[in-house]
Structure formats: C-alpha cells, structure tokens
C-alpha angles and dihedrals in degrees: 000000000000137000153140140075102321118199135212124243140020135059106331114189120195135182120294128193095271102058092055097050076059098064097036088054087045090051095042100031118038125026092254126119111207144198119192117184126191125210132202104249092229115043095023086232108152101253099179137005125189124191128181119220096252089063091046094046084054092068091038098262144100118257091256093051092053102057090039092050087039094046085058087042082239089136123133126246118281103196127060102253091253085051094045099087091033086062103042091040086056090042098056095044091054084040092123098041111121087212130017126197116190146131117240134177109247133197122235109225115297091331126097089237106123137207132208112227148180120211127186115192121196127189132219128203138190120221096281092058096261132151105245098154136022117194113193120173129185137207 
C-alpha cells in the first residue's frame, strides 16, 4: 500500500517492480519483515511506504493498517517504555549513516511481549544528495 504526505516536485521516486519482487522474496523467502518508504527528493515529505505481512505482524496489524495508522502517525509504540530513549538516543547519533545495522527490543503489538531483533536500515539517495528511499528490514 501507499501513504503519507506526498510533495510536489522533484524528483519523486515510487515504487517499481523491482522493488516489489524485493519485498515479496524477503517475505517468502528469509525470515525478515520489511518497510521500505520513499521521499520526494525535494521537500523530504514521505511519498510511499510499503510494508510486507510479516513487519506488520510484528506490531500486531495487517499491512494496510499499518500504513494507514502510520500515514496519520497513530502507530504504537515500538520500544518497551525502559528501551525507548535507548533507541532514539542511538538513532539520532547514527542519523547520518547511509546503512545501520543494529538489535533492538521491540514491542509486539499493544502486549509487553518483547522481540529481539535485529533491523538494518539503507539509504538511498538521488544525485543531490538527497534522501529519496529508506529499506529497513527486521529479523
């Protein structure tokens, strides 16, 4: 599915086949979830998010819940209250890391189940140096 604030201009990038034969084989073939969002180059505005059915099992949803729940920022929270600044502490000092490799302990749904995990995030950037995709899978 798709969602968020979509700008105007630049150089918007979507989707393309590819990318979602990439998230089909990471769903069917490895035990990953994965979210992949795409920017307008310009304004940084999210433009598309897609989001396989193991990821959004992990936070207790369906796919289409969780980019309609993520386009009005209504998501739960991720991190077990004691992990939370931990986690944004570590997210803002690797901020301007093309790829980050890290484990987190992640909440399941609403629960206080947690999961170990273990999330690598890539960047992708269009020829100004701009931001135009972020892949983030999870295990």
């Amino acid at each position: 599915g798709s969602g968020g604030g979509g700008g105007g201009g630049g150089d918007v990038t979507a989707p393309t086949e590819e990318d979602t034969q990439l998230l089909r084989m990471l769903e069917d073939e490895t035990s990953a979830g994965a979210v992949h969002t795409w920017y307008d180059g310009e304004t940084q505005s999210r433009t598309h998010t897609e989001v396989t059915p193991r990821y959004a099992a992990m936070l207790g949803m369906q796919p289409a819940e969780f980019v309609t729940r993520l386009a009005r920022r209504d998501l739960p929270l991720v991190y077990h209250q004691g992990d939370l600044l931990a986690n944004l502490l570590y997210d803002i000092a690797h901020e301007r890391c093309d790829t980050v490799d890290c484990y987190h302990r992640m909440r399941r749904g609403e629960s206080d189940q947690g999961l170990l995990v273990r999330c690598v995030r890539r960047k992708v950037y269009n020829t100004m140096g701009r931001v135009v995709q972020v892949k983030s899978q999870v295990q």
